[in-house]
N, C-alpha and C positions, 0 to 999 in steps of 0.2 A: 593487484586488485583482488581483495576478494567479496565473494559474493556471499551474502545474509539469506542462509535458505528458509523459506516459509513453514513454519509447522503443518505437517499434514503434506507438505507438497513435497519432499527430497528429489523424487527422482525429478521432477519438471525443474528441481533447483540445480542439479547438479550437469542436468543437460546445459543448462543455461552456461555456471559453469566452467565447464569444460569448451566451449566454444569462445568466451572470452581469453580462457588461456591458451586454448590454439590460433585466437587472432582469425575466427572464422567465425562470425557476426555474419548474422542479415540484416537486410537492410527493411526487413520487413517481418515482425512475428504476430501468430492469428496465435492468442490462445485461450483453449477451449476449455470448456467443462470447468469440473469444481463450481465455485462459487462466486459472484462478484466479489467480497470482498479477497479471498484468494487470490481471483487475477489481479486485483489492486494489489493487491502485498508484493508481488509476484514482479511485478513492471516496476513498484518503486524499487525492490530488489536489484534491477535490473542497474533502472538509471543510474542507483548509489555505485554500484561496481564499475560504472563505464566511467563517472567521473568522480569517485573520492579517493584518491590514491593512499588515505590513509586506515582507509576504513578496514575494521577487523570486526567477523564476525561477535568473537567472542567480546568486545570491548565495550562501551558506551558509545553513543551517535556522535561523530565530528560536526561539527557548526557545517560542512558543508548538508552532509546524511541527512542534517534536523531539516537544512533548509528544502529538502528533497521531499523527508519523510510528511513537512507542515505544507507540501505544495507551496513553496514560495522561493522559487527557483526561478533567476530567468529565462533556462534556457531549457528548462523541462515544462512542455506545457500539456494541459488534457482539454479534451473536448467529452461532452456528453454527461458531464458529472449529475445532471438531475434527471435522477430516476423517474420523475413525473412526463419529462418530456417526450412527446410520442414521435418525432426524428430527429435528425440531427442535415441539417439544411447545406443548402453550397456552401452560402455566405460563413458560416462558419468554418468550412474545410481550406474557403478561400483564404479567411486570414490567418488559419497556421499554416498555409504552403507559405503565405508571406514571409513568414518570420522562419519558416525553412529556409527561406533562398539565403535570407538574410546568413553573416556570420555571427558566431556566437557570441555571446557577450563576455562570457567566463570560463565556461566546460569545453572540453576538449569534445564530449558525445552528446550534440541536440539528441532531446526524445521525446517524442510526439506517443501520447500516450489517448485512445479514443475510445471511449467506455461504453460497452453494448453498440458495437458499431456497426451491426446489422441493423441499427434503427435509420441509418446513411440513408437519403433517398438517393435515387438512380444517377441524378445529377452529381450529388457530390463524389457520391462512387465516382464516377467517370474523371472530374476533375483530380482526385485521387491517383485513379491508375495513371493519368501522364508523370503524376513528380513520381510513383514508384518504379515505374520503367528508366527512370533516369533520377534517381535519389540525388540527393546532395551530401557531399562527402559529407562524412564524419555525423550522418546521423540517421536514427533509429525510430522505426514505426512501430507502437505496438497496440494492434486489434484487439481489444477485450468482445468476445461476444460469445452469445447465451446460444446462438445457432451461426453458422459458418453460411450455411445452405440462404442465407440469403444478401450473401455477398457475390458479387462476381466474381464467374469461376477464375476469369483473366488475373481478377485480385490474391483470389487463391493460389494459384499459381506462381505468384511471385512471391508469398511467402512462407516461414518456416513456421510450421504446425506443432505447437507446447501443448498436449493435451495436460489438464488436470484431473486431479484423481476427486471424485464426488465426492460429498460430502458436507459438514457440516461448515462455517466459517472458522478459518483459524481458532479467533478465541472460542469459540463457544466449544472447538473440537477440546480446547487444551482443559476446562472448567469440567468437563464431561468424563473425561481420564483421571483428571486430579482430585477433582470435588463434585461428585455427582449432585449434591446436594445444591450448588450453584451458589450465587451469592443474594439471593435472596432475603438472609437472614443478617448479611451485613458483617458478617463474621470476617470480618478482612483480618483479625490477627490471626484467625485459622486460616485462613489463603495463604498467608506471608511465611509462615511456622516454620514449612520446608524447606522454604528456602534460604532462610538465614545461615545456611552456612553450605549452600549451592555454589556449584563451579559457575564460576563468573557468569561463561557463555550461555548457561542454562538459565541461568536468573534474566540476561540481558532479552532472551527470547520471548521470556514471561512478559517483560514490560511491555515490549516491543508491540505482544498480542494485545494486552490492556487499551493499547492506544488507539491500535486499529478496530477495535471493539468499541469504543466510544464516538471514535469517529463514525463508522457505520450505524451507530446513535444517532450523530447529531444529523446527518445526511437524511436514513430515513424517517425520522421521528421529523424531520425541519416541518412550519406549517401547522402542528397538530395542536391542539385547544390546551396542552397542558401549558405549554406558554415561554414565556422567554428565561421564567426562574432554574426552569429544567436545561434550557439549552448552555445558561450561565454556567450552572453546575458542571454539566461534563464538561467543558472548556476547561473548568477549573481542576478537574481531575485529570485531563490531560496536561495539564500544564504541575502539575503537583507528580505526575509521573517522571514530565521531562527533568526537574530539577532533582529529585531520586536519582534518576540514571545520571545526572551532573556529577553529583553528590559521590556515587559508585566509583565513575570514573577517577575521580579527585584522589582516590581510595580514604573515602569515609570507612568506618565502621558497616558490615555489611549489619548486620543485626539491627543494630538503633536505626538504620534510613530506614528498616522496611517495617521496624516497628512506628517511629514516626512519620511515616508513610500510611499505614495501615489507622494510625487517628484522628491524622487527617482525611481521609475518607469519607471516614462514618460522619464526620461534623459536617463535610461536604456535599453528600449523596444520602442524606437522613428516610428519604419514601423511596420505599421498592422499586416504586413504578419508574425512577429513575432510570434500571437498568433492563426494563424492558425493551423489548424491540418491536 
């Protein structure tokens, strides 16, 4: 198994890791700091390694990785994903213990992944800490929150603390280092330039961030008065990336995908305000 470390995150990746190849998992991981999207990167990281046995960092996404990476996994599931929402209630904690008890449909490692999960009220904390005092084999809790401190210490206590290192989101860390200038101006064949003849696994990290960058688009831009043309769009750059990294895989031509990648883009993503956040 290997594990797809996060840009910006190494050491919280390599902890990670390293406990997969000693076969010393917990059954419960709080991890802290960084950024939302980070610890999203960070727990799909996770799930891919516990159940893609073909997965290689440096390669393109396995059909199972994609179904991990697109959340559409049966037996990885999240709670919490709208950042508008001010808790996260019982009746939602109660029906992923369900589908805990339950066996899995596919994966060898269920992973219950619950996003700012200091937003728990008391309730579901509690209904929580009975399946973590007595997990269900073969699977994996992981806490994403913004503050620990107000989780139960009893919950604390049973699990294994990832801190993250602060910072900016993956992509925007990675545009910042590369391209100060950002892509504001659309210059996607200047983005793509360097890496036409990049070591595979360095190119595959670039997309990787691209994707998780538009998603954190579409999530918190959802709702807002620009409208459904904008939400089409990143969809469709998300999905013009997946078919790149297909493409990569197949071993195309590394140059032409990412220059036919890069014109596609601009036809698709034509206003700035596209890639604001």
């Amino acid at each position: 198994m290997s594990f797809a470390s996060v840009f910006g995150q190494e050491e919280a990746s390599k902890i990670l890791q390293k406990q997969i190849e000693n076969k010393r998992l917990a059954h419960t991981y709080l991890f802290t700091g960084g950024t939302a999207a980070a610890q999203d990167s960070l727990a799909m990281s996770l799930a891919c390694a516990l159940n893609d046995p073909d997965a290689k960092p440096e390669a393109a996404l396995t059909p199972i990785s994609k179904r991990i990476r697109e959340k559409n996994h049966p037996d990885i599931k999240w709670v919490g994903e709208d950042p508008k929402a001010r808790s996260i209630k019982i009746d939602e904690i109660r029906t992923l213990l369900g589908i805990a008890a339950m066996s899995p449909f596919e994966a060898r490692w269920k992973v219950f992944i619950i996003c700012r999960a200091e937003r728990m009220t008391l309730d579901a904390q509690n209904v929580l800490l009975k399946t973590l005092e007595e997990p269900p084999a073969n699977s994996v809790f992981c806490l994403l929150v913004e503050s620990k401190d107000a989780l139960l210490e009893t919950i604390r206590s049973r699990s294994f603390e990832v801190r993250l290192k602060p910072g900016l989101d993956p992509m925007q860390a990675d545009l910042e280092s590369l391209r100060p200038q950002g892509l504001g101006e659309y210059r996607w064949d200047d983005f793509f330039e360097e890496y036409q003849t990049a070591a595979k696994d360095q190119l595959s990290k670039l997309l990787d961030q691209l994707m998780f960058y538009f998603r954190k688009l579409l999530v918190e831009r959802a709702g807002q008065p620009e409208g459904a043309a904008y939400e089409t769009a990143r969809l469709e750059a998300i999905d013009l990336i997946y078919e790149t990294k297909d493409a990569l895989d197949a071993n195309a031509n590394q140059k032409l995908a990412l220059t036919r990648l890069a014109v596609r883009l601009k036809r698709t993503l034509p206003n700035p305000d596209m890639l604001k956040v």
